[in-house]
C-alpha positions as CSV (number, residue, x, y, z in Angstrom):
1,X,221.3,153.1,1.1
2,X,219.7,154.2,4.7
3,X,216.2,155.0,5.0
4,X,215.3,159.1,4.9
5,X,214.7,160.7,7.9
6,X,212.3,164.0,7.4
7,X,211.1,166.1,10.0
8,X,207.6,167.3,8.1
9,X,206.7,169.6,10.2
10,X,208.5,172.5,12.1
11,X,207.6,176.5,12.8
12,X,209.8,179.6,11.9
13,X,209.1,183.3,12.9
14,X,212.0,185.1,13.1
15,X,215.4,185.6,11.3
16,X,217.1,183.6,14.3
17,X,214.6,180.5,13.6
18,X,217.1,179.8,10.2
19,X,220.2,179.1,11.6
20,X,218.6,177.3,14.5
21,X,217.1,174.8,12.0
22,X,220.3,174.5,9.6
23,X,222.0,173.5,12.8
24,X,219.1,171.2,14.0
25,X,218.5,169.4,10.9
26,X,222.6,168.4,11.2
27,X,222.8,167.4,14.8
28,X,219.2,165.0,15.0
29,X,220.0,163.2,11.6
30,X,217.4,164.4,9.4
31,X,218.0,164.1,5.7
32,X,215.6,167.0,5.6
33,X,213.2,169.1,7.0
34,X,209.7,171.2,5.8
35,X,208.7,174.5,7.2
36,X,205.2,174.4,7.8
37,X,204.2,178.3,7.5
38,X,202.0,180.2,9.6
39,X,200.6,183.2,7.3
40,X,197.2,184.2,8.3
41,X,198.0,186.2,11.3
42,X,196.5,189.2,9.5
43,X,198.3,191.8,8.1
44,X,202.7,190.9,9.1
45,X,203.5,187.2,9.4
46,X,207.0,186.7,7.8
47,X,206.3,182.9,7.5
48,X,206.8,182.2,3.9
49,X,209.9,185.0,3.2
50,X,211.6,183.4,6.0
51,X,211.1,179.6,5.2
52,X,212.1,181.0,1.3
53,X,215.2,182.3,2.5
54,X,215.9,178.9,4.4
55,X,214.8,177.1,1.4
56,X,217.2,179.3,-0.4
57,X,220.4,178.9,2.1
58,X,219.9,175.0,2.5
59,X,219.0,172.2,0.1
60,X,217.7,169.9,2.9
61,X,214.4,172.7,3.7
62,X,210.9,171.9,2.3
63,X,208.4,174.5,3.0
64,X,204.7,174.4,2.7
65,X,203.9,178.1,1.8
66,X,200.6,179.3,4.2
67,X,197.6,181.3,2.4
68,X,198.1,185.6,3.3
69,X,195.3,187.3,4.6
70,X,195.8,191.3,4.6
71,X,193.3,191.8,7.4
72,X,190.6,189.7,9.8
73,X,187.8,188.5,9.8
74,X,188.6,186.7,6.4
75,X,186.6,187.5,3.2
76,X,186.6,186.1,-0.1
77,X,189.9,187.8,-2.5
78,X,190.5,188.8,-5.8
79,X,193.2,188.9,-8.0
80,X,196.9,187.8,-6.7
81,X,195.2,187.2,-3.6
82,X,192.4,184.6,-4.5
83,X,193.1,181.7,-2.9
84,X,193.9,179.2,-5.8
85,X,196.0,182.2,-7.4
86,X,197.8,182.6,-4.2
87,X,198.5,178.8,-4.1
88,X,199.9,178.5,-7.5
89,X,202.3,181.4,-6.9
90,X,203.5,179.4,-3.9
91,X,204.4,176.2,-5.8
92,X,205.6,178.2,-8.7
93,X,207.8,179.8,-6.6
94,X,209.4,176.6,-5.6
95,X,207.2,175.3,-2.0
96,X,206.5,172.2,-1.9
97,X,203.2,172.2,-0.7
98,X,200.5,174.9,1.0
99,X,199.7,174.6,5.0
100,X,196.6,175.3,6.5
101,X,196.0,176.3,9.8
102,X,192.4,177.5,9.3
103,X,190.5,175.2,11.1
104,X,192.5,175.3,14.2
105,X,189.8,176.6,16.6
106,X,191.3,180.1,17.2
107,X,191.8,181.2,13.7
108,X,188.2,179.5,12.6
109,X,186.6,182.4,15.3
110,X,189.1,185.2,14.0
111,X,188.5,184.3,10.4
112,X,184.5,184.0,10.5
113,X,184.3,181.2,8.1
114,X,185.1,178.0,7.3
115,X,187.1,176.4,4.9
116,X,184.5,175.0,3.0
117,X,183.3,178.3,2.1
118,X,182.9,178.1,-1.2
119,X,185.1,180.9,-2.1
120,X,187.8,178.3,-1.4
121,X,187.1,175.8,-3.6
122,X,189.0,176.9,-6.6
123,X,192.0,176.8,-4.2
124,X,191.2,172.9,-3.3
125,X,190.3,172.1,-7.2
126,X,193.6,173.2,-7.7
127,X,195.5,171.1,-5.0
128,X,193.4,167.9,-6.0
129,X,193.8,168.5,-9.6
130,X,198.1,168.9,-8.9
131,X,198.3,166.5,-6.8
132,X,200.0,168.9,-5.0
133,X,200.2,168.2,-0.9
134,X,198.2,169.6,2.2
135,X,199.3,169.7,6.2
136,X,196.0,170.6,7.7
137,X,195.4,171.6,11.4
138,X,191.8,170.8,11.8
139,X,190.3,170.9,15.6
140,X,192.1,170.5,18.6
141,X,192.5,168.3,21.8
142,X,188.9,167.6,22.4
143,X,189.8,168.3,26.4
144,X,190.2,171.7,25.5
145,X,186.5,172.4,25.4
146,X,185.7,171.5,28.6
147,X,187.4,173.5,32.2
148,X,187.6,170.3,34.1
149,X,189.8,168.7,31.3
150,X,191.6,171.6,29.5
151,X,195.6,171.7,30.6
152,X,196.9,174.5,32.1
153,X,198.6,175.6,28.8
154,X,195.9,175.6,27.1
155,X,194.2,178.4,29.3
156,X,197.4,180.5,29.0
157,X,197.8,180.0,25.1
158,X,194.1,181.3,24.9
159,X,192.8,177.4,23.8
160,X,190.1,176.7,26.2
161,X,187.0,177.1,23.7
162,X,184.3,176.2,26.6
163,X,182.8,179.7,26.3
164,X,180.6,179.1,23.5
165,X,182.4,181.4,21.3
166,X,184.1,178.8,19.2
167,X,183.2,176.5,17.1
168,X,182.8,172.8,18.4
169,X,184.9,169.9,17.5
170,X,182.1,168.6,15.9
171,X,181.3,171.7,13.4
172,X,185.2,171.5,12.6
173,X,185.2,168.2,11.5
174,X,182.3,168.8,9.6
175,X,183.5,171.2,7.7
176,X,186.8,169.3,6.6
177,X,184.5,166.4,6.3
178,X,182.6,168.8,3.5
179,X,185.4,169.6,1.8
180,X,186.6,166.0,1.3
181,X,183.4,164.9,0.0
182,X,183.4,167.5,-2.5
183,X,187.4,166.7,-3.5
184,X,187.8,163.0,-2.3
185,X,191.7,163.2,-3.2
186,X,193.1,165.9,-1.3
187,X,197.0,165.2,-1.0
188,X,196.5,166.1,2.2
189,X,198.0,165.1,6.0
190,X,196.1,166.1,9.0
191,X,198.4,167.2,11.4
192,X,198.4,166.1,15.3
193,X,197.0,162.9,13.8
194,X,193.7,164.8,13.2
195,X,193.1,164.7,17.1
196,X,191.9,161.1,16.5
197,X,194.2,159.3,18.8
198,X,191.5,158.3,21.7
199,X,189.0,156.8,18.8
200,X,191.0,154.4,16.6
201,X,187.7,153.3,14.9
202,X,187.4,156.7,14.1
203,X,190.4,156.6,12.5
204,X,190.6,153.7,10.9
205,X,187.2,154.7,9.5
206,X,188.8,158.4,7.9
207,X,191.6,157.0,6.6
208,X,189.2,153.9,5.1
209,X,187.0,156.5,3.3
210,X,189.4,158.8,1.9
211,X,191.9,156.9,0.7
212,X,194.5,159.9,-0.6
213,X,194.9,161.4,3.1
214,X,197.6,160.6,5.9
215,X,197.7,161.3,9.8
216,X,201.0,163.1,11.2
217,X,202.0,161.7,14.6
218,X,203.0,165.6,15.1
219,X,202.8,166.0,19.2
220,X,199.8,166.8,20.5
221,X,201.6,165.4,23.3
222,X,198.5,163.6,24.8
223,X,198.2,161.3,21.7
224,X,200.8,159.2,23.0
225,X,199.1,158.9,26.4
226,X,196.6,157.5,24.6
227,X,198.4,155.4,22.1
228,X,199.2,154.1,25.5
229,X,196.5,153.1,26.6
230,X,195.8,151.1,24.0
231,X,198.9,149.9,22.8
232,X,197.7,146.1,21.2
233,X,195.5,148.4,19.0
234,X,196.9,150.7,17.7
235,X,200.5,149.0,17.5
236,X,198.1,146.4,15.2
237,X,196.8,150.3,14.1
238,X,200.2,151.8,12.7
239,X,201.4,148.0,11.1
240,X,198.5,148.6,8.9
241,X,198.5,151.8,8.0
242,X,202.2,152.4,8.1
243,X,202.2,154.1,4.5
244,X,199.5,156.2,5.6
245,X,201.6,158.5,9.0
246,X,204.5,160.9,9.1
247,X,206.7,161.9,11.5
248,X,206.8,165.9,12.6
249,X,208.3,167.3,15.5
250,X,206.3,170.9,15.7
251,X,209.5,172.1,16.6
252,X,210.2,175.9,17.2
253,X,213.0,177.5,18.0
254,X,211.4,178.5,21.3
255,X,211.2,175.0,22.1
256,X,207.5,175.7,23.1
257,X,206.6,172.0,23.0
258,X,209.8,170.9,24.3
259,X,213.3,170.6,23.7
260,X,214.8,168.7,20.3
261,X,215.9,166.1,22.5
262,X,213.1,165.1,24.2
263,X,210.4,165.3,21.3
264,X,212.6,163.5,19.1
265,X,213.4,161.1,21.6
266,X,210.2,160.2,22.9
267,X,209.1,160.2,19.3
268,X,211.8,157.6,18.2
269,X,211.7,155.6,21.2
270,X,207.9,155.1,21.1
271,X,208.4,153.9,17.4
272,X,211.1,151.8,17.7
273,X,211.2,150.1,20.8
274,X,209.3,147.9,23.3
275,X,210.6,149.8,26.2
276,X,208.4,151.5,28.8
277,X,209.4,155.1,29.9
278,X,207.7,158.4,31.2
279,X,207.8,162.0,29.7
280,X,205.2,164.5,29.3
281,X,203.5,163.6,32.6
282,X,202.6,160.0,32.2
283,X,204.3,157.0,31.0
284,X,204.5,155.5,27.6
285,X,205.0,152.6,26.4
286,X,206.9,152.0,23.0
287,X,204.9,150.0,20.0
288,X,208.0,148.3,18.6
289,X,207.6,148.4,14.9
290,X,208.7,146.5,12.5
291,X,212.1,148.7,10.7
292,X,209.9,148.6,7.4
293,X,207.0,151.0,9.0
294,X,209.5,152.5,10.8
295,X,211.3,153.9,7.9
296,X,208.3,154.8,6.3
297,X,206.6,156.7,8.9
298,X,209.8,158.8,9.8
299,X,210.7,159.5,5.9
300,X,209.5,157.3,3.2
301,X,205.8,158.2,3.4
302,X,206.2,162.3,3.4
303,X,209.5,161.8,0.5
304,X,206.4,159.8,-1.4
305,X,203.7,162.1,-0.8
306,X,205.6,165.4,-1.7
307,X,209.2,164.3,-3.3
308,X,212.0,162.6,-2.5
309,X,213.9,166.2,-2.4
310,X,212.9,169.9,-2.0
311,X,212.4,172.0,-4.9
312,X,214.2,175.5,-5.9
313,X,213.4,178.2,-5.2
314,X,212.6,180.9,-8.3
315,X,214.2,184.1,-7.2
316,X,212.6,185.8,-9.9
317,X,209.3,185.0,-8.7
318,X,210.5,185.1,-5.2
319,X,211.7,188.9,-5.6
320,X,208.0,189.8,-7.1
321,X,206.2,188.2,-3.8
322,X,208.7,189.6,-1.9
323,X,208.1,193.0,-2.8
324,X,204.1,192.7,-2.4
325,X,204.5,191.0,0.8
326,X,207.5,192.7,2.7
327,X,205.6,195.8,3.7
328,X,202.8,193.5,6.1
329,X,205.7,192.0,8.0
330,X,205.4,193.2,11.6
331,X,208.8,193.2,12.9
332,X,210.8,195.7,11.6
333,X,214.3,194.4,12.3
334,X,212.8,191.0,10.5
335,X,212.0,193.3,7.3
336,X,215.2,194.8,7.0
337,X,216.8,191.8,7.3
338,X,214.8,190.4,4.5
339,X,215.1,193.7,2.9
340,X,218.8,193.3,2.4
341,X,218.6,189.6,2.5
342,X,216.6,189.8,-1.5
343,X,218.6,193.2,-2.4
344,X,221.8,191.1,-2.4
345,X,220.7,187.6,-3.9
346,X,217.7,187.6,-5.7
């Protein structure tokens, strides 16, 4: 039996994103693929109907369902929107797992507080207690606090956070840091490698202490430059810790971060091979695993951490969220789709 091959981590927005990603799952050879939803955008984010739907068309679909906030700056909730309520309607519901994105410097500022807030810990008791699994964005490039280092994009995107208006890299990592010590075993996978890729001691010292978290080789493109770098090390880095990454893509049906065939090329080729190439703007240089961590690190490791296949949706439960959460959704040709979508199949 061939190893799996799971993309854990891909972005939906619109109705068009689903038949995009049933069509990309088929021509890059992924046994599956999780939708890592993007729900906090105040009051209209689509995220989780649109990844249930997907989950609903396709077997092959994860989905990590994303916390709802009705309005910005956060504030502590009540009832079905409490944040460990919110989370076990999600995985009752049939996602496999909850994303955060609230420690990504942009939301921390709109939001106005942290994640180890205190009015979240019933939400991580919950997901330490279940067992249940975590993708967290926490921080950023570190480049993209200081003008002379920041790329271009990031200035366009609106993620240079050099004004003094954001919080630093260092109160981010605090706060996850915080949250960890209080529930040492998260399920949880920091995306984008947890922007540790230019401090492998660093890393080797996170994943040292807290045993029950993984590190996504999601691009942040620059980690590979870096990787790089310092191939011997980290090549002698990923052999040891092969159960410990996953592969994601970040893919969008946009393409923001580049097309299927060069992120998943680049990706594979800097796994699997020895050869030296050039993409993103500076040349790389492949680590040549062995095909043990390879198939670990591009399946094995997220099928372990979550389950070897995606759960069912409820449609029960999925018509009673859907008819709470339909009227935020922004876009109204997206709403009526989803409108008519649940009228004819839940």
């Amino acid at each position: 039996m061939s190893a799996l091959k799971i993309d854990s981590h891909i972005h939906i927005y619109t109705r068009d994103c689903i038949p995009f990603f049933r069509q990309y799952r088929q021509d890059y050879g992924f046994d599956a693929v999780n939708v890592a939803c993007l729900c906090m955008e105040g009051a209209g984010s689509a995220s989780n109907l649109l990844a249930a739907i997907l989950k609903l068309e396709d077997e092959h679909f994860y989905a990590h369902g994303s916390l709802f906030y009705p309005e910005m700056p956060a504030r502590p909730m009540e009832g079905d929107l409490e944040f460990a309520a919110q989370a076990k309607e999600l995985i009752a519901m049939g996602f496999d797992g909850i994303k955060l994105l609230e420690s990504k410097p942009t939301v921390r500022k709109a939001h106005g507080m942290g994640l180890n807030d205190m009015s979240y810990d019933a939400f991580f008791s919950y997901m330490e207690e279940s067992g249940e699994h975590l993708i967290w964005h926490a921080c950023d490039p570190e480049t993209f606090w200081n003008a002379d280092t920041a790329p271009e994009f990031a200035f366009k995107e609106g993620w240079f956070y050099g004004d003094g208006s954001f919080s630093t890299k260092e109160q981010l990592y605090y706060e996850v840091r915080d949250v960890l010590h209080r529930h040492p075993k998260l399920n949880a996978t920091f995306a984008h490698f947890f922007f540790l890729s230019d401090f492998p001691d660093a890393a080797s010292e996170f994943l040292d202490k807290y045993p029950f978290v993984t590190l996504d080789i999601t691009p942040g493109r620059e980690m590979y430059d870096y990787f790089t770098r310092r191939r011997e090390i980290w090549r002698r880095f990923f052999d040891k810790y092969a159960n410990r990454i996953v592969f994601g893509t970040d893919m969008t049906a946009d393409a923001f971060q580049g097309s299927p065939d060069e992120l998943i090329g680049f990706m594979r080729r800097f796994l699997r091979t020895d050869e030296k190439f050039s993409g993103w703007g500076f040349d790389m240089h492949g680590l040549a695993l062995s095909q043990e961590a390879v198939d670990l690190i591009e399946g094995g490791n997220y099928a372990h951490l979550v389950a070897p296949a995606p759960r069912k949706i409820d449609r029960r439960l999925l018509g009673k969220y859907a008819e709470r959460m339909l009227p935020y959704v922004k876009s109204d040709e997206d709403r009526v789709f989803m409108a008519d979508y649940f009228e004819k199949n839940l």
